[in-house]
BANU-756794 format. One line per 4 residues: number of its first residue (from 0); their letters; for each residue x, y, z of N, C-alpha, C, O, CB. Coordinates in nm, 2 decimals. Glycine has a CB too. Layout:
% residues N
NUM) a) X/Y/Z/X/Y/Z/X/Y/Z/X/Y/Z/X/Y/Z | ...
***
This chain:
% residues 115
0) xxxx) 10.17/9.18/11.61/10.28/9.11/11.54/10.39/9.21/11.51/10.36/9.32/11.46/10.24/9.03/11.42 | 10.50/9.19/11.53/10.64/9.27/11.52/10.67/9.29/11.40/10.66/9.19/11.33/10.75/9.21/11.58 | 10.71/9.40/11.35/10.79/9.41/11.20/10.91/9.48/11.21/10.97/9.53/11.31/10.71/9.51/11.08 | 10.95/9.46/11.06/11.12/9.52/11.08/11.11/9.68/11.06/11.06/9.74/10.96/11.25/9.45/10.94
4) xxxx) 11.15/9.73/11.18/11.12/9.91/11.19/11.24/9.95/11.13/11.23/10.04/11.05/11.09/9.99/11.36 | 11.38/9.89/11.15/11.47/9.92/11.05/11.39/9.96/10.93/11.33/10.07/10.92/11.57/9.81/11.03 | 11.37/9.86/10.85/11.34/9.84/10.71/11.22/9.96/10.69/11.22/10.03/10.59/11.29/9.68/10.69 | 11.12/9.95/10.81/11.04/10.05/10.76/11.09/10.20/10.82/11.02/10.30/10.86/10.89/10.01/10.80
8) xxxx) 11.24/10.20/10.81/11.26/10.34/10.89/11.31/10.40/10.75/11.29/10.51/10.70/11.41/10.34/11.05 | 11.39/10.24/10.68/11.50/10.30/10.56/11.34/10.37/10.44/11.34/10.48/10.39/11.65/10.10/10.46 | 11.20/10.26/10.42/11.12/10.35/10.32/11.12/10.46/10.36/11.16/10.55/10.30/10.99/10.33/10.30 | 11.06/10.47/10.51/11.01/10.64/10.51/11.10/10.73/10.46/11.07/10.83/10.40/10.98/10.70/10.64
12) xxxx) 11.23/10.69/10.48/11.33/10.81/10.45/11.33/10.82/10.30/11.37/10.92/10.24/11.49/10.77/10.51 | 11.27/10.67/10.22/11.32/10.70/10.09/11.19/10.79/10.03/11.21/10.87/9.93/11.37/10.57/10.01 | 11.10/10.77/10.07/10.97/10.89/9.99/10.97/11.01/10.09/10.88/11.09/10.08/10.77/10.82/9.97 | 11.07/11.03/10.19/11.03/11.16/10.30/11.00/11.26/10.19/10.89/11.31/10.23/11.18/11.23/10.41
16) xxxx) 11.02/11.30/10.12/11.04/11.45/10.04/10.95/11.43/9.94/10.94/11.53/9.86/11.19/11.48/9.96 | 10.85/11.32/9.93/10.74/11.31/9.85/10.58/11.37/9.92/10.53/11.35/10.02/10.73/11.15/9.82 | 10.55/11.45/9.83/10.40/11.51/9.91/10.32/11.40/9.90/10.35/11.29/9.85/10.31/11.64/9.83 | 10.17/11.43/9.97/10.08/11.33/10.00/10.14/11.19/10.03/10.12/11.10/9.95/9.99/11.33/9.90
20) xxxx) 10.20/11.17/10.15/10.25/11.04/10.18/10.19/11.02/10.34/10.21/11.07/10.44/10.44/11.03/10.17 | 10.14/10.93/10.30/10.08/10.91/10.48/10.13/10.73/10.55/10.15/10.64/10.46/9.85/10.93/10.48 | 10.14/10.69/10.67/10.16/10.59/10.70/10.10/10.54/10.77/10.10/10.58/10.89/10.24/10.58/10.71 | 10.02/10.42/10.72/9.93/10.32/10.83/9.96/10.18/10.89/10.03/10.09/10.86/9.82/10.29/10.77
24) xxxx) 9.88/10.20/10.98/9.93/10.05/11.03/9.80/9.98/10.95/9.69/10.01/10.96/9.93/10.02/11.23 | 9.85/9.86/10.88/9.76/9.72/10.80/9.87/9.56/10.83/9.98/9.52/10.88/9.74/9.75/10.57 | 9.80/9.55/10.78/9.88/9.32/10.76/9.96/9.32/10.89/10.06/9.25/10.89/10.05/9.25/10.55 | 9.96/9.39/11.01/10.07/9.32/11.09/10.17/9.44/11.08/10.25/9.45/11.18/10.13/9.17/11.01
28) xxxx) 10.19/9.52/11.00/10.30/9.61/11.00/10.28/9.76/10.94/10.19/9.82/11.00/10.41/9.54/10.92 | 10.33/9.81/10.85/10.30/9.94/10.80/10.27/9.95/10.66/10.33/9.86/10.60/10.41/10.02/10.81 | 10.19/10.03/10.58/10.18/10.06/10.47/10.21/10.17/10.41/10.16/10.25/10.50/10.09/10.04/10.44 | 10.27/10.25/10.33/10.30/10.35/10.33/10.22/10.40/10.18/10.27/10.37/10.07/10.45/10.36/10.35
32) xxxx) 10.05/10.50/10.21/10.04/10.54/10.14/10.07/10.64/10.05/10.11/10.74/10.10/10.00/10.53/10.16 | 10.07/10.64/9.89/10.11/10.76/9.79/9.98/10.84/9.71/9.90/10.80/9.62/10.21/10.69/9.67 | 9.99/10.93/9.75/9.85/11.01/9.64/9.70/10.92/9.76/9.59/10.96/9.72/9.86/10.92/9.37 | 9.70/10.86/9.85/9.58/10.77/9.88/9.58/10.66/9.83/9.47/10.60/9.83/9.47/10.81/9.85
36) xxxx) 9.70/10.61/9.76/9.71/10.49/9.74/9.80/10.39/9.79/9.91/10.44/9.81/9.71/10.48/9.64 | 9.79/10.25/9.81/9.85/10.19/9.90/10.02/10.21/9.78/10.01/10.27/9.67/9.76/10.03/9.95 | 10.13/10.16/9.81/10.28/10.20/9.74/10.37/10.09/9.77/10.38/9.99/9.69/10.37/10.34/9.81 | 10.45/10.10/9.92/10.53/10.00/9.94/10.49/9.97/10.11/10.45/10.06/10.17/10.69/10.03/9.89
40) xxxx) 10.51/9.86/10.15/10.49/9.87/10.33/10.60/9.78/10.37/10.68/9.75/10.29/10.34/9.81/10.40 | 10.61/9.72/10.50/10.64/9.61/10.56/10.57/9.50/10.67/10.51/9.53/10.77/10.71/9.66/10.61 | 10.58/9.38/10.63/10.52/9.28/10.65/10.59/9.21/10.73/10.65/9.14/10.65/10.49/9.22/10.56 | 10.63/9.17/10.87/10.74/9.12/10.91/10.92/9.14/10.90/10.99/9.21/10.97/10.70/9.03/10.86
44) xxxx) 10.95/9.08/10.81/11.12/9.13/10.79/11.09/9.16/10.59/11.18/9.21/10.52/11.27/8.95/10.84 | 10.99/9.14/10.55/10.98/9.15/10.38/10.94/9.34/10.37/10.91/9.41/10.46/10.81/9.01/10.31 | 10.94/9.36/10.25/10.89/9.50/10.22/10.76/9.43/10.12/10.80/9.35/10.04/11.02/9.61/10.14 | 10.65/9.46/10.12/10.53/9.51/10.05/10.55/9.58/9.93/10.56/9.70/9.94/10.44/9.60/10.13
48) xxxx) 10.57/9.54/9.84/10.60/9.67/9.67/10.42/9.61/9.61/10.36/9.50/9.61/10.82/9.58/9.47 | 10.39/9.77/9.59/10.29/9.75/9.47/10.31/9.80/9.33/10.31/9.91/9.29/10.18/9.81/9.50 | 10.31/9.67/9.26/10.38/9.73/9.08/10.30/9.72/9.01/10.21/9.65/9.03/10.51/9.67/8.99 | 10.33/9.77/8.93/10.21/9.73/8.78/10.24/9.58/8.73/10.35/9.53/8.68/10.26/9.85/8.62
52) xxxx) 10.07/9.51/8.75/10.04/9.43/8.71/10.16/9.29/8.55/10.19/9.18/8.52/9.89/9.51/8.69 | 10.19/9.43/8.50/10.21/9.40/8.34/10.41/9.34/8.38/10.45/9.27/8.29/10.16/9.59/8.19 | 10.49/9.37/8.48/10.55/9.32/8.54/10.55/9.22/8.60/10.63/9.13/8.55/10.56/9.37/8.57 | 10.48/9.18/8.71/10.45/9.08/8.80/10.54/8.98/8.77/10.63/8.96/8.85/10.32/9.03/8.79
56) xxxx) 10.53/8.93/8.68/10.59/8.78/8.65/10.73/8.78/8.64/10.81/8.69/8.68/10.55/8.71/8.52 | 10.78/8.91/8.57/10.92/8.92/8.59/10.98/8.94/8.70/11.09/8.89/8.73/10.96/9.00/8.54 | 10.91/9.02/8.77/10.97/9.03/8.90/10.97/8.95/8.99/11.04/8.95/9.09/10.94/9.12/8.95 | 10.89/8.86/8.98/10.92/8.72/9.08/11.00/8.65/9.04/11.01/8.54/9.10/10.82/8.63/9.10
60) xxxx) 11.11/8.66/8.92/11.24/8.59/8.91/11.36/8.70/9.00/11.48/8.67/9.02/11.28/8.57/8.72 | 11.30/8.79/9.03/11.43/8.85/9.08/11.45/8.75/9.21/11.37/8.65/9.23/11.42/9.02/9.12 | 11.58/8.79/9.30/11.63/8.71/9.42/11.53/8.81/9.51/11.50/8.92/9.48/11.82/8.72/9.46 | 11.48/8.72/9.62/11.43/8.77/9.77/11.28/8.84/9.67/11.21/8.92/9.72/11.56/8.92/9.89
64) xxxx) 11.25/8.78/9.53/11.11/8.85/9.50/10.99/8.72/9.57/11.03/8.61/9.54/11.08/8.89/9.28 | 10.90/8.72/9.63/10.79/8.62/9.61/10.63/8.69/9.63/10.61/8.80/9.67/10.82/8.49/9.73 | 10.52/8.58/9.56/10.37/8.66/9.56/10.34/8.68/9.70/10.36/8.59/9.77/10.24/8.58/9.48 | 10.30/8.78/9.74/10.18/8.78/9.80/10.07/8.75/9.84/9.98/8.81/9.79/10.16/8.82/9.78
68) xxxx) 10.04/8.64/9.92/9.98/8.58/9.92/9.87/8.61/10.06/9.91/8.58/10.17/10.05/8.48/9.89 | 9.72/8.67/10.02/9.63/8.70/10.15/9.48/8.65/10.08/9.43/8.67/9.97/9.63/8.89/10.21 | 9.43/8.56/10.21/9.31/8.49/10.19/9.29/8.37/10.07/9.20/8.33/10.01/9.22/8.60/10.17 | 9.46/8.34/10.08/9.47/8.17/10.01/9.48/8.21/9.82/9.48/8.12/9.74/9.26/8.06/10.05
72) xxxx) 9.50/8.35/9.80/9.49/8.34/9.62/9.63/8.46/9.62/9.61/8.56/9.68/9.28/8.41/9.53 | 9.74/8.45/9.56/9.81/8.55/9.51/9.76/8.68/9.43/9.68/8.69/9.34/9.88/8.49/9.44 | 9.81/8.78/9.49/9.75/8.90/9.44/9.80/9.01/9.36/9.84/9.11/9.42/9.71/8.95/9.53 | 9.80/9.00/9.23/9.90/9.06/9.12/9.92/9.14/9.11/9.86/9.21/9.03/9.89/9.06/9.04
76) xxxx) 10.05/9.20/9.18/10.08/9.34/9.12/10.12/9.40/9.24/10.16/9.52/9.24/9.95/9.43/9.05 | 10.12/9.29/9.39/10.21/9.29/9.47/10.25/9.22/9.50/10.18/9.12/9.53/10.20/9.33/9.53 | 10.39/9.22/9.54/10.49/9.17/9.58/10.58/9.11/9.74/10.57/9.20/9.82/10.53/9.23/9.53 | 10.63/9.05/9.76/10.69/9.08/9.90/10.87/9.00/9.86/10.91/8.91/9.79/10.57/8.98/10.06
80) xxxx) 10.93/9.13/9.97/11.05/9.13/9.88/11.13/9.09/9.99/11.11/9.17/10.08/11.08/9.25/9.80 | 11.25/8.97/10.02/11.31/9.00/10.14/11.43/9.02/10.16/11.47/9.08/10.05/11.29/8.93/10.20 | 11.53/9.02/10.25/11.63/9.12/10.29/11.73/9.04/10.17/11.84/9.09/10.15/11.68/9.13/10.47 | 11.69/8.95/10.10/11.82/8.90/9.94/11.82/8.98/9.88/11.92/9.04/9.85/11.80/8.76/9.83
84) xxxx) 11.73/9.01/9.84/11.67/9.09/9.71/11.69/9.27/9.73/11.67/9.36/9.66/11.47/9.04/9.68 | 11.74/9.25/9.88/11.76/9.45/9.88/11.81/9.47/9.92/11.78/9.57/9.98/11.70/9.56/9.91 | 11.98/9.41/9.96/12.07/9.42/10.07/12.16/9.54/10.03/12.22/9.61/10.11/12.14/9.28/10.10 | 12.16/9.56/9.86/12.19/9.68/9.91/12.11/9.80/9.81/12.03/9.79/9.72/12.34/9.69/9.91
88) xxxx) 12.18/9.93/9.88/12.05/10.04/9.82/12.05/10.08/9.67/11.99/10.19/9.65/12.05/10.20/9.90 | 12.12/10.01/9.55/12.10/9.99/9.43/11.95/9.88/9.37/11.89/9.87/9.27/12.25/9.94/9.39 | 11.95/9.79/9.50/11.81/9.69/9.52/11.72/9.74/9.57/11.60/9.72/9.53/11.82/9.57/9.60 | 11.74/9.80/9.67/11.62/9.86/9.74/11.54/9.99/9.68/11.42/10.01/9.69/11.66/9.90/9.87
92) xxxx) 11.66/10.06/9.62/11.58/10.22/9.55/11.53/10.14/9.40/11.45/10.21/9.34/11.73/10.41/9.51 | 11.58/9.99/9.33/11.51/9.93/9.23/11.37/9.94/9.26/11.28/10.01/9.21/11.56/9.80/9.20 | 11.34/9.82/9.38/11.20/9.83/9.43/11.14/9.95/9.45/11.05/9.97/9.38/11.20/9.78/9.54 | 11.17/10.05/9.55/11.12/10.16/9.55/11.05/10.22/9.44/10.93/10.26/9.44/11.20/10.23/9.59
96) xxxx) 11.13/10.23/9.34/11.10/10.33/9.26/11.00/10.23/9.14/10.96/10.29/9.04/11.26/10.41/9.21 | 10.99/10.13/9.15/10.89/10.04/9.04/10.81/10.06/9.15/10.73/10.14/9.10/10.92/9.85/8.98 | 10.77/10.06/9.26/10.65/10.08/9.33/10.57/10.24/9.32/10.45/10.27/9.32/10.70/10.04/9.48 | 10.67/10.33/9.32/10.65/10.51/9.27/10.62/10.50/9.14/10.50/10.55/9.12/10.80/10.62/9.27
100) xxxx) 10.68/10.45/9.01/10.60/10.43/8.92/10.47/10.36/8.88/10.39/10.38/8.79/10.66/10.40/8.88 | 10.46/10.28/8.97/10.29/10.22/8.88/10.23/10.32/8.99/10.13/10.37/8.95/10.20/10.00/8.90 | 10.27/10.35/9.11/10.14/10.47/9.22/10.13/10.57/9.12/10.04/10.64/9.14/10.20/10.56/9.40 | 10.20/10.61/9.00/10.12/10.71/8.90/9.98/10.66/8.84/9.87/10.72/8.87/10.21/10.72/8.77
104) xxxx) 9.99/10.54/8.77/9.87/10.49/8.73/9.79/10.41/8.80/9.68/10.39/8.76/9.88/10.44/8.64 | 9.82/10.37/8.91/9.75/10.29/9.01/9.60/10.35/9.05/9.61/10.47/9.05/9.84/10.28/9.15 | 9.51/10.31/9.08/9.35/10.32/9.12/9.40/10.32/9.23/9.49/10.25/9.26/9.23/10.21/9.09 | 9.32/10.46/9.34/9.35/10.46/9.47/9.19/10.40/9.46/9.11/10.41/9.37/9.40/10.60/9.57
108) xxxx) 9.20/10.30/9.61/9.03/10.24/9.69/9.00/10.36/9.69/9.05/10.47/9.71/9.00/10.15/9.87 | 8.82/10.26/9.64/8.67/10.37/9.64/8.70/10.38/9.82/8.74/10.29/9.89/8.46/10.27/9.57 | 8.67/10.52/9.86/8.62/10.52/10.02/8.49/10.48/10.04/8.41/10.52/9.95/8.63/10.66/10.09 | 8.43/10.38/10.18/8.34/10.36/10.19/8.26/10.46/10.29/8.27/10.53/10.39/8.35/10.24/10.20
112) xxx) 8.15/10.40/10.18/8.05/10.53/10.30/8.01/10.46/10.39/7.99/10.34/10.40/7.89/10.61/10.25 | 8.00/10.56/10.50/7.93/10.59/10.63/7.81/10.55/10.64/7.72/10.61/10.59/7.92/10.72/10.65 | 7.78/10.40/10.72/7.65/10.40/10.74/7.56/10.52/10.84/7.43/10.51/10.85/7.64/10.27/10.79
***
């Protein structure tokens, strides 16, 4: 499935200068890990933000905010954001940087062992 590489061209550029940042392919598009934890990605034409939980609800009143929604239940504390809500880069470095803040306190995934 196709994603917007624009969109995931403008993140990379915005954490380039951040250490431990790596980028995977998940959901269809990119994720862009921080510290080993998942941060912000792209899903189609939406961006992926992961924020702290204690937010959530506010931020789905913003424009172009909606939940996340995988395997039928919304999943708190991420977001998918679309091109309303970040058209320009006073919206988009908003997102960004609420997603850089909770990757301070965010739980990176246990790795699984090796059978």
């Amino acid at each position: 499935m196709a994603y917007n590489e624009k969109l995931n061209d403008r993140i990379r550029e915005s954490i380039a200068d951040l250490p431990h940042v790596e980028e995977k392919h998940m959901f269809g598009g990119t994720c862009f890990m921080v510290n080993r934890k998942m941060c912000a990605g792209v899903v189609k034409d939406e961006m992926m933000c992961r924020i702290n939980p204690k937010i959530y609800e506010a931020a789905l009143e913003k424009d172009g905010c909606r939940e996340m929604v995988f395997t039928g239940k919304p999943m708190k504390g991420y977001v998918f954001v679309s091109e309303d809500g970040m058209k320009t880069k006073k919206q988009f470095d908003y997102w960004i940087n609420l997603c850089l803040e909770f990757n301070k306190e965010a739980k990176a995934a246990k790795k699984k062992k090796k059978k």
